[in-house]
N, C-alpha and C positions, 0 to 999 in steps of 0.2 A: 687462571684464565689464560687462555691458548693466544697468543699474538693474534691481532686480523688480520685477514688475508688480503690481498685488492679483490674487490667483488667485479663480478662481470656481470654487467649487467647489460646487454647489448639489444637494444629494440632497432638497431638501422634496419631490419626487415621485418618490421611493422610498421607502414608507416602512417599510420590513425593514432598508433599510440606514440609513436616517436613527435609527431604535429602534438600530442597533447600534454607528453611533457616539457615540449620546450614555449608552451606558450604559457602566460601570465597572467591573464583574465582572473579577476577576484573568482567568481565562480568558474567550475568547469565541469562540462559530463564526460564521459564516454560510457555508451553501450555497444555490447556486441552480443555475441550466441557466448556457450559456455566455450573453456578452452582455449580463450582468444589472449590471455594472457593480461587481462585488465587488470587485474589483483597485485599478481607482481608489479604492473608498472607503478599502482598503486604506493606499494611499497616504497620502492624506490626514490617514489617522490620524497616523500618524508627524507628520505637519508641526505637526498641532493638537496633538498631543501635548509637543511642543516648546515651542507657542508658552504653553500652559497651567505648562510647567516654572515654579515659582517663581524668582526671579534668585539669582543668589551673593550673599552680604553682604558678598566680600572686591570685587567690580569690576560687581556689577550685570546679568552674562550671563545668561539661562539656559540654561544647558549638559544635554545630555544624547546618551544615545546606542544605537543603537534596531540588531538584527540583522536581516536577512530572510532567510529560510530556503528552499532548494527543491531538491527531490530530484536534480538533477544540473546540473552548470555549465552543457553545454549549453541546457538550460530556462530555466537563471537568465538566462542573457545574451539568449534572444534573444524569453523572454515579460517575464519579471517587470521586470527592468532595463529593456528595451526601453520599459512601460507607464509606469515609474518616470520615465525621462529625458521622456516626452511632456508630466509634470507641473512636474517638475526639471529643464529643457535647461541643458545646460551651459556655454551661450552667455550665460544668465541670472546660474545658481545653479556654474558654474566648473568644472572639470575633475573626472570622475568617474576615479577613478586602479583601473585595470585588472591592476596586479601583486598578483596573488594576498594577504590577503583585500583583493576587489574591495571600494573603500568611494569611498563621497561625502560631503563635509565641505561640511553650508549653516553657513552667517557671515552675518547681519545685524549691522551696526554700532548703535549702542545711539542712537537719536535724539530728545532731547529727554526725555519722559516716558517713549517708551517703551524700555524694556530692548532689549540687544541679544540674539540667539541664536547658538547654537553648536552644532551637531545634527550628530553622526556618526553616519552610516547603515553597516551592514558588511553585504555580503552575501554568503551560506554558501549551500554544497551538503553536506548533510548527508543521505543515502538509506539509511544502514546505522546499526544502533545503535551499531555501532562508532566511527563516526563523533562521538558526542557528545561524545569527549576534546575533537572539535575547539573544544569550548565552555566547556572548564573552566578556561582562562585569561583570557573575559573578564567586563568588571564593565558588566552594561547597565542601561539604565532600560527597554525593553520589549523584543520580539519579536514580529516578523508571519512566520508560516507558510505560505506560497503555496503552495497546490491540498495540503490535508494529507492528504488522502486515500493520496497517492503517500510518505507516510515514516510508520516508525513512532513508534507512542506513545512509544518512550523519547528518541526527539528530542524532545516535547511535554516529559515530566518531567524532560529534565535540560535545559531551558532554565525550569522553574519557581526554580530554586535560583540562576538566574544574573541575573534581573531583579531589579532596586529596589536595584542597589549602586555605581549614578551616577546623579548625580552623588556626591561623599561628602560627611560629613554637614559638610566645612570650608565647602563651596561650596550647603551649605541642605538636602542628602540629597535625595531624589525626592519630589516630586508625589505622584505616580502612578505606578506599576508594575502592568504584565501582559505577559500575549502575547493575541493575536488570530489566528483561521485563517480564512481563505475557501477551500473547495473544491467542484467540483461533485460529483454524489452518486455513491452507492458501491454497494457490495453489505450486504447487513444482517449477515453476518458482519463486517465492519471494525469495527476499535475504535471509531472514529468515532461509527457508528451506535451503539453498545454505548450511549457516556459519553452521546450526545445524548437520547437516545430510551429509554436504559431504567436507566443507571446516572449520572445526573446528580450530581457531587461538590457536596453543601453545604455552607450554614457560610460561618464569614466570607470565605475564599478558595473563593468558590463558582465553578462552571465555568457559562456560559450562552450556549444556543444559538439563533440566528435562520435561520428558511429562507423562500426569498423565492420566490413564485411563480411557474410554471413561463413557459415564453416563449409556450408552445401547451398549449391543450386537446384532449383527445379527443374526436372527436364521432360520435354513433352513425347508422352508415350510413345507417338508414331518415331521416335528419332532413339529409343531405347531397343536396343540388339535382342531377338527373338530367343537366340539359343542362351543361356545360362549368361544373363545381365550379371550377375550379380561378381560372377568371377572376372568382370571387366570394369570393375568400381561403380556400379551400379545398385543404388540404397531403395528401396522399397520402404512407404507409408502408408498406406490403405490401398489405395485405387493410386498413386500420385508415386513418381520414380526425380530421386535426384542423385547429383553426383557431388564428388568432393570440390569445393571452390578454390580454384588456384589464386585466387585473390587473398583468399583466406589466412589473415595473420596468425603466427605464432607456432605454425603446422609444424617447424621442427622442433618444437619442443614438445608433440605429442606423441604417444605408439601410433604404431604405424594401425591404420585402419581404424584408428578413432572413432570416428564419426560415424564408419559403416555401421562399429558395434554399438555406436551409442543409442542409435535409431532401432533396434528391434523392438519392438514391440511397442512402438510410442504412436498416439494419436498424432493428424494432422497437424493439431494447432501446436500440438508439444513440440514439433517438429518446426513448426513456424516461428517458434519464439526462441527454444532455446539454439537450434544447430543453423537454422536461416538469418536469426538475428533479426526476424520483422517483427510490426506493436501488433502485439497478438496478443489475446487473453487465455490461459489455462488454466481449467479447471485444477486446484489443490487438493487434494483431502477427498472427504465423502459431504457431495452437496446436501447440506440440511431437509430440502424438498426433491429427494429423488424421483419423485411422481410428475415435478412437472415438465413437461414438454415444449419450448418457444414454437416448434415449427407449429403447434395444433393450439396452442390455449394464449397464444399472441394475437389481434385484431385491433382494428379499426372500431372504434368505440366512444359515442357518443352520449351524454348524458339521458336517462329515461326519465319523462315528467311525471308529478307527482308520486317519484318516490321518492323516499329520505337521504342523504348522501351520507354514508356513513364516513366519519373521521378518525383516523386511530395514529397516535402520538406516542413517538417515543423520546424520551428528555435528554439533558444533560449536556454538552458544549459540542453534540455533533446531532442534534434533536432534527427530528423528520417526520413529515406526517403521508399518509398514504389517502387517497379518497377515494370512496367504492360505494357501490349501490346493490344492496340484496335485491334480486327482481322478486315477485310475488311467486315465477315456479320451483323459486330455491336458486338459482344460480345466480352469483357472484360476478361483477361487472368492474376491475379495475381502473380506474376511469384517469387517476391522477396522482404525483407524486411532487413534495419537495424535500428536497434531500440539502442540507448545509452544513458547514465543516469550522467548528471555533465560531459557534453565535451562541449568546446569551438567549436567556428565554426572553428577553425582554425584545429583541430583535428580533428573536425568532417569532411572538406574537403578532409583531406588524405585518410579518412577510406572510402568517397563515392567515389574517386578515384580508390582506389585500388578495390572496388568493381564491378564498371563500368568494368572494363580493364579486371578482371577475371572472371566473369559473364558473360558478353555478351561481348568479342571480336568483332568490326570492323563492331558491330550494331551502326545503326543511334539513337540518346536519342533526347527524349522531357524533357525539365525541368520546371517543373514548382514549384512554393512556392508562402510562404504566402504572400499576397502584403505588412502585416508589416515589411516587411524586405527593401522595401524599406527606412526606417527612418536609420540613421547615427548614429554610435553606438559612444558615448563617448569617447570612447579610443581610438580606428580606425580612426576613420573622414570619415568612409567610409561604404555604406550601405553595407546589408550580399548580394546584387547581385552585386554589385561592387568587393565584396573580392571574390564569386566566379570565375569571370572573370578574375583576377588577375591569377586562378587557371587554366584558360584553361575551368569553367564550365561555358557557356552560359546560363544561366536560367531567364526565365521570371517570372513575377506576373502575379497571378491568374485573370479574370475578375473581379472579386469579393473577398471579403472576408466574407462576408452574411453565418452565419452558417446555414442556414436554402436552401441558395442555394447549399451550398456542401454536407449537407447530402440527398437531391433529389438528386444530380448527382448520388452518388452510390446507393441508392436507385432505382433509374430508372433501370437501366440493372439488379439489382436482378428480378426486374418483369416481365421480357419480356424473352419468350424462345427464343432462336437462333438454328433452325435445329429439334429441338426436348429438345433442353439441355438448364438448366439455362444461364441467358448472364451475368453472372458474376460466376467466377469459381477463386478460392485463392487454390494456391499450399499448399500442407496439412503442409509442412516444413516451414512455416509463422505461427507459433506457437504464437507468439506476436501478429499479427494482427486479426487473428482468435478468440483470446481472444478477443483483442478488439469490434470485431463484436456480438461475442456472448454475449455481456453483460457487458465487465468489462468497456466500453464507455460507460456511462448510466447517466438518469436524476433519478436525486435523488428525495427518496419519502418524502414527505414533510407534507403530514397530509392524514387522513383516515375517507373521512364523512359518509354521511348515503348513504353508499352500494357503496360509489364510492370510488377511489384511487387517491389521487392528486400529482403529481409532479414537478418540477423546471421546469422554461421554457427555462433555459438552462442548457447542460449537466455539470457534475460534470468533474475540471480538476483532471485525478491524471496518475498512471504511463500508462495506456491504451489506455488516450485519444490522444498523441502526435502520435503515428502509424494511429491511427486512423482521422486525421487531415490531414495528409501525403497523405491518399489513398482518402481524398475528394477533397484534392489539383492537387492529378494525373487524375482522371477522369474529373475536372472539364475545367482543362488546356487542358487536351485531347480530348473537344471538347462533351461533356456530358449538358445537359442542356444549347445549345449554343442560342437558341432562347430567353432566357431569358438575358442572356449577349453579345448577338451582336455586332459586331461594339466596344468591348473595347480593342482587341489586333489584334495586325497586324503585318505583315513583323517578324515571326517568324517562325526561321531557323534552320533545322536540325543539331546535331552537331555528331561526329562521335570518337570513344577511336582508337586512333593512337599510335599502338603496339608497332613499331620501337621508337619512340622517346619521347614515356610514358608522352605524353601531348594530351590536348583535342583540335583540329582545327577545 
């Protein structure tokens, strides 16, 4: 192994990120567009973090030991790791050991005055909340989050509980304890946005957040030069001209024209989130429902009397129901959505309760869900249609559970007019489900051959797909592509919210 060299690692001309490593907040963000050098400072944390550990009293090291987090192995190995090893080569700092968890062990030997270090780096793919047991056996002294936008908040909260418990307190107890996240930006639904921007945690473990300047500004057409913009650093996005931001961190350490070339051929919003650095939502992948359209099949939509509201449920610890009304000339009316994230069915029953009961008063419901809920839950003994009935909710299973039959269910009525108008129309206030429609439901892109675009033949699960599961559940129960499922459900009974006595009969 090659002597270390002193690293340079020099952020004084970034100064969002130079504010973000030198401050101390148990939690901390930073976003920016790509490029902006977040990953690196990322890095670095860790090392200075180390090198900051107080030593042992028993042999003088300062021992510590840091996780990094990112929503799938493949990512981890070939951004996060890959950025990691450019700072840490292993030619240097020694073998990075690849057997499942992937970790890196730096060792400086203790010389002279100063201490030696001892820095275990582990790095995790953690994308489901389920996944957070993977974290309840170890003892760290911090945590960095890579691009947190992509895993949810309960990765965030149950890596609060596992920092600042190494070193122990034989070997001097921690420094310092957090976690840190770098992401680019999101949609203003994300939690993210939520904790940064409108629900900031105080108090001595306070959360704080940094966003660094976008890469490009917008600039307004009438102030863009006629003759050949483009040779005067002038970037084109559809209709919309920006230029390179001299605000813009990290710029020397990218080629030159970065930005100009990064921007060909990108949509508005791709351009708004990744190179401007604003909460913007981009389309991923290939959206599951290509057919439908917000600008045309979005409205103002109120209940229709004396029809039945249909209900379509989908289970599990991020369970959601969708509410819709078939009109009698075929088209489909989305009327209503609850979307929830880590609820029990048992919670989640109260909440589609009290919803039914103040939403649609003394309407007849169809319930329909996923037929896995038939199976008997471990701890219950009792299927999730068994416990709704306990509840007063009647709900059947779907004919099917065929995802390829529920996404033609709603894909049918987006094709077919009713009267002159789309037969499928989502109340504009189903902001969740809309999302999901427009894209954030989608089959992930998986490779890029000669001219063509390949992706997964089935959709990616994340926070979008569960609403979106829900409303193939509703139309498909409500009698949508019934010629393909004939004959699998019968003797299904209207049920009705009974005001007086706040049960379902």
């Amino acid at each position: 192994m090659e002597k270390p060299n002193a690293m340079n690692l020099d952020f004084s001309t970034s100064p969002n990120v130079w504010k973000f490593l030198q401050d101390n907040s148990f939690v901390r963000g930073i976003m920016g567009p790509v490029g902006s050098g977040k990953s690196y400072a990322c890095c670095a944390e860790i090392f200075k973090r180390a090198v900051q550990q107080k030593p042992s009293p028993k042999d003088g090291i300062r021992y510590s030991r840091f996780v990094v987090v990112r929503n799938s192995y493949p990512m981890l190995k070939t951004t996060t790791i890959k950025t990691w090893l450019e700072l840490f080569p292993e030619n240097i700092w020694g073998n990075l050991h690849w057997s499942p968890p992937i970790t890196h062990h730096l060792k400086l030997p203790a010389r002279g005055d100063a201490s030696g270090i001892d820095c275990e780096v582990i790095f995790l793919a953690l994308d489901q909340p389920k996944d957070v047991r993977k974290l309840l056996s170890l003892e760290l002294t911090g945590a960095w989050v890579n691009e947190a936008r992509e895993l949810p908040v309960a990765v965030i909260q149950g890596l609060t509980h596992r920092v600042g418990r190494y070193p122990s307190m034989a070997d001097g107890g921690t420094t310092w304890r957090g976690i840190w996240l770098d992401t680019n930006p999101m949609d203003s639904d994300h939690w993210y946005y939520r904790l940064a921007e409108k629900e900031t945690p105080k108090g001595e473990f306070a959360w704080k957040f940094f966003k660094q300047p976008g890469g490009v500004v917008e600039v307004k057409t009438e102030d863009v030069p006629a003759e050949i913009p483009e040779a005067q650093g002038y970037i084109s996005a559809g209709s919309r001209w920006f230029k390179e931001n001299p605000k813009a961190e990290n710029i020397h350490n990218l080629p030159k024209g970065y930005y100009q070339s990064l921007l060909g051929g990108k949509n508005l919003d791709w351009v708004r989130c990744y190179a401007e650095g604003k909460y913007t939502y981009v389309q991923e992948g290939k959206a599951v429902w290509e057919e439908y359209d917000d600008s045309t099949m979005s409205a103002e939509l109120t209940p229709v009397e004396n029809v039945p509201v249909q209900v379509g449920l989908d289970f599990g610890l991020t369970p959601s129901a969708v509410f819709a009304q078939r009109l009698p000339n075929g088209a489909w009316h989305v009327l209503h959505e609850v979307v929830t994230f880590s609820m029990g069915l048992d919670r989640f029953v109260n909440v589609l309760k009290s919803e039914m009961q103040q939403r649609f008063p003394n309407f007849e419901f169809m319930v329909w869900g996923d037929p896995a809920g038939g199976a008997r839950d471990q701890h219950y003994e009792v299927t999730s249609f068994e416990f709704l009935k306990t509840h007063g909710i009647f709900a059947r299973p779907t004919p099917t559970n065929d995802f390829r039959v529920r996404r033609e269910a709603v894909a049918m009525p987006m094709n077919r007019l009713v009267q002159g108008k789309p037969g499928f129309l989502v109340n504009k206030k189903c902001l969740r489900l809309r999302k999901s429609l427009g894209g954030g439901y989608h089959y992930t892109r998986v490779a890029i051959g000669a001219g063509q675009e390949r992706f997964k033949d089935k959709p990616n699960k994340n926070e979008h797909s569960h609403v979106g599961d829900a409303l193939g559940y509703c139309l498909l129960g409500g009698g949508e592509m019934k010629r393909m499922t004939r004959g699998t459900t019968r003797n299904v009974q209207p049920v009705i919210a009974n005001q007086e006595f706040n049960v379902f009969a």
